[in-house]
N, C-alpha and C positions, 0 to 999 in steps of 0.2 A: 854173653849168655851161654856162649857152647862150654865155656870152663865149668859154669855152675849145674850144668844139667847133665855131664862127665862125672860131678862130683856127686853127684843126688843119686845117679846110677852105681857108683863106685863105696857109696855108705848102704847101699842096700846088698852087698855083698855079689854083683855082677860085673864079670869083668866087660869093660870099656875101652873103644877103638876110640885116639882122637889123632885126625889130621885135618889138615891144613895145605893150603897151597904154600903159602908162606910160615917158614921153617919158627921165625920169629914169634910170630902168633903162638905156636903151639908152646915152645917156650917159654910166651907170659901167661899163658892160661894153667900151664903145670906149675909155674910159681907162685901165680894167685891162689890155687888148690890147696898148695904146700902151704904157704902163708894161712888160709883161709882152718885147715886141720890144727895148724899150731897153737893158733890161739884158743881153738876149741880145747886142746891140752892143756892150755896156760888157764884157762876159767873154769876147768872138771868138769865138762860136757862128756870129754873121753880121754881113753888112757894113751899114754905112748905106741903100745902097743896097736889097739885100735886104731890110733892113726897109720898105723906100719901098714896093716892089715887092710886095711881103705888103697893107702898108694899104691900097693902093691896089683890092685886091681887095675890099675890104669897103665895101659899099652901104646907105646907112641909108636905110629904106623909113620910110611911115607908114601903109599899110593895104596887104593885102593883095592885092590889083590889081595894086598896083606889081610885084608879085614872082611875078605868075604865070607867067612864061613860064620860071621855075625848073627844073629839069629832077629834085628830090629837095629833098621837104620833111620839116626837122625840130625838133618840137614840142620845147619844154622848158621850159613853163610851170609854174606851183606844183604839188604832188604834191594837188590835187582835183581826183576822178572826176567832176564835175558840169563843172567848167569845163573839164576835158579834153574830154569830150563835146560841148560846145557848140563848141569851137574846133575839132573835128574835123568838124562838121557843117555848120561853114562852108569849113573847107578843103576838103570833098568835093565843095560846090558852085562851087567856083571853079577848083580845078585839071585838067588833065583827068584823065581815065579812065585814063591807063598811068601816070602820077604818082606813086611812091611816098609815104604818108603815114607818117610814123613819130615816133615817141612815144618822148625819151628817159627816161620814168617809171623809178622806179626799183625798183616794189613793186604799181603799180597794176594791173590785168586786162585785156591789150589786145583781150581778147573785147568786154569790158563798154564801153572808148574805143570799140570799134568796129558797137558797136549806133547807134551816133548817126548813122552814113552809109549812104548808099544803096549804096555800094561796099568793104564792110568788106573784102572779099578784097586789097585796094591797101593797108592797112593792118599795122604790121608795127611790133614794139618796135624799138628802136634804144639799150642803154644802154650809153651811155660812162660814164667813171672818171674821178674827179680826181682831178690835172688831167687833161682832156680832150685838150691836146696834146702830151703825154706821155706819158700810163697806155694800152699797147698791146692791152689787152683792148676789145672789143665782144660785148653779149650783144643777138643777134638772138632774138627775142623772135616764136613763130608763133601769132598764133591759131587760135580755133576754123574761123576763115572764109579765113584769110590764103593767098594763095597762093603755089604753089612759085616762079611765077614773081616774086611781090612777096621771099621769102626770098633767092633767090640777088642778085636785082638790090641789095638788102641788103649782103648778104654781099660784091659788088663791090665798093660805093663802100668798105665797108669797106677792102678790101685795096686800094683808089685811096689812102685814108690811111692807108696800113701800119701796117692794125690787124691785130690775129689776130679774127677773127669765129667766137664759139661760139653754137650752135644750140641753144633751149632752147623748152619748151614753156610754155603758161603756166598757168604755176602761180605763188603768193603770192614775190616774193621772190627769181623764179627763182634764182640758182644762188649767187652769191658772197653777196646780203645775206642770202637762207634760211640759209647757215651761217655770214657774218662777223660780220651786228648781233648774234645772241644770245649769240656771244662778248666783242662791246663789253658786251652787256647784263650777263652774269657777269662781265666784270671791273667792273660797277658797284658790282655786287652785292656783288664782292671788297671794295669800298672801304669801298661802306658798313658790310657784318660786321665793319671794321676787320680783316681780313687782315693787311692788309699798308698803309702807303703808297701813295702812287699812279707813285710811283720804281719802289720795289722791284716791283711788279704790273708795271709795263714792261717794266723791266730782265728779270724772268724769265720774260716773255713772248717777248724777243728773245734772249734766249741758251741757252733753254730748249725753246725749239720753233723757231727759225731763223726770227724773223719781224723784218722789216728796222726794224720799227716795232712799239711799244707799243700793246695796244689803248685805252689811255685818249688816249694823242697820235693816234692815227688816229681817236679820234671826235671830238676837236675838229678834226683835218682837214676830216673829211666833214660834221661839223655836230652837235651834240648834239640840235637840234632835228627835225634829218633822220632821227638813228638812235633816235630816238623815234618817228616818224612812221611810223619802219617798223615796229618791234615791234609798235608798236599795228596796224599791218595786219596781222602778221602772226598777230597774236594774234586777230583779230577773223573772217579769214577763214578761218585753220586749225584757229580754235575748241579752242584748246590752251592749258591754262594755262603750258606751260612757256615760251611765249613773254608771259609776261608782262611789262611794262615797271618798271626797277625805279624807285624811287620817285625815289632820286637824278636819273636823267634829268629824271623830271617836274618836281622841284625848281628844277634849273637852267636850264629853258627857262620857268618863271616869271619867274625873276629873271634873264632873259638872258641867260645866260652862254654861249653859242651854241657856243662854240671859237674858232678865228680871226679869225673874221670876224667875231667884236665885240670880242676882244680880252682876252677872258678866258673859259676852259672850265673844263677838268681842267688848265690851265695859263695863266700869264698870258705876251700877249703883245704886243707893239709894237705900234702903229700904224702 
């Protein structure tokens, strides 16, 4: 996600800080970028140039220092509240005071992110969609402490990257994954009761309810590991059994079958 929300920032003509703890990461995410511009060349979306003009805006940092003079920082490191914490604990101490800090989490408590700084009210969710330079939605994200003016400044950059920015409180899951994973989750479910195939479960997801997408190919989209990660939050903090995760998810992120991005899900695909 943090490559594609680099790149959404980086086509709107602002330059972009990315690091990484791990040198690697930031490596495949400027490859995926590089890749991801190329082909937009190769199909006349944009020219050579334009691509040149894009890359060029993107800065590969190796500690935070480098990138202080940032003007709006955004987190999207792995979905744990421990490391979220810690990494917000240092950006409070480094950036200054009118700084936005924001958290593209996609299930996490930006209360709880925001206990770890001296300045929680700067603090403020940020979650994009994948893709991130595509999917027009942003769910601005208010905590208990966040303030109005940390939201609208929010809300800007958003509409800088001709996002639509929706307001939401926080709560488990706020707005699309509280209602889209537990519908991945039933169609797991569907699978597993042997319903149906995982075709036919698509197919009558998309022509049956006008969804552009099957819920079984949109969690290998998003990640089968992610839309586990969520249930299990969602089930943990709402203290509901009906978000329970179903078994099949938990199966397949054993045996990693992730979606996409390893290349076999609820579907198998190229590399």
């Amino acid at each position: 996600m943090g490559s594609g929300i680099a790149q959404c920032i980086a086509e709107h003509g602002m330059r972009v800080f990315i690091l990484d703890s791990n040198p690697e990461i930031v490596k495949k995410a400027v490859s995926k970028i590089s890749e991801r511009l190329q082909r937009a060349v190769d199909s006349g979306e944009i020219t050579s140039d334009h691509r040149k003009e894009i890359f060029e805006k993107i800065c590969i940092v190796e500690n935070l220092n480098q990138a202080e003079d940032a003007d709006f920082v955004i987190e999207a490191i792995i979905e744990d509240i421990e490391n979220k914490k810690n990494l917000f604990n240092r950006l409070d101490k480094i950036f200054s005071n009118d700084i936005v800090l924001a958290s593209n989490t996609s299930s996490l408590s930006i209360s709880e992110i925001a206990k770890s700084a001296n300045h929680p009210e700067r603090i403020a969710g940020m979650h994009f969609f994948n893709p991130a330079y595509k999917m027009k939605l942003v769910e601005v994200v208010k905590g208990i402490k966040t303030s109005r003016d940390t939201i609208e400044k929010t809300k800007k950059l958003a509409n800088i990257l001709e996002k639509i920015p929706v307001e939401v409180n926080d709560t488990p899951g706020f707005i699309v994954n509280r209602i889209l994973i537990p519908m991945i989750n039933e169609a797991a479910f569907a699978l597993q009761d042997n319903v149906a195939d995982k075709e036919s479960i698509d197919t009558a997801m998309k022509l049956g309810a006008a969804h552009p997408m099957g819920p079984l190919a949109l969690a290998d989209l998003i990640g089968i590991d992610v839309c586990l990660h969520i249930m299990e939050s969602l089930e943990k903090n709402l203290n509901n059994p009906k978000y329970k995760p179903c078994e099949l998810l938990k199966q397949m992120v054993k045996e990693n079958k992730l979606g996409r991005k390893t290349g076999q899900g609820f579907y198998t695909y190229k590399k």
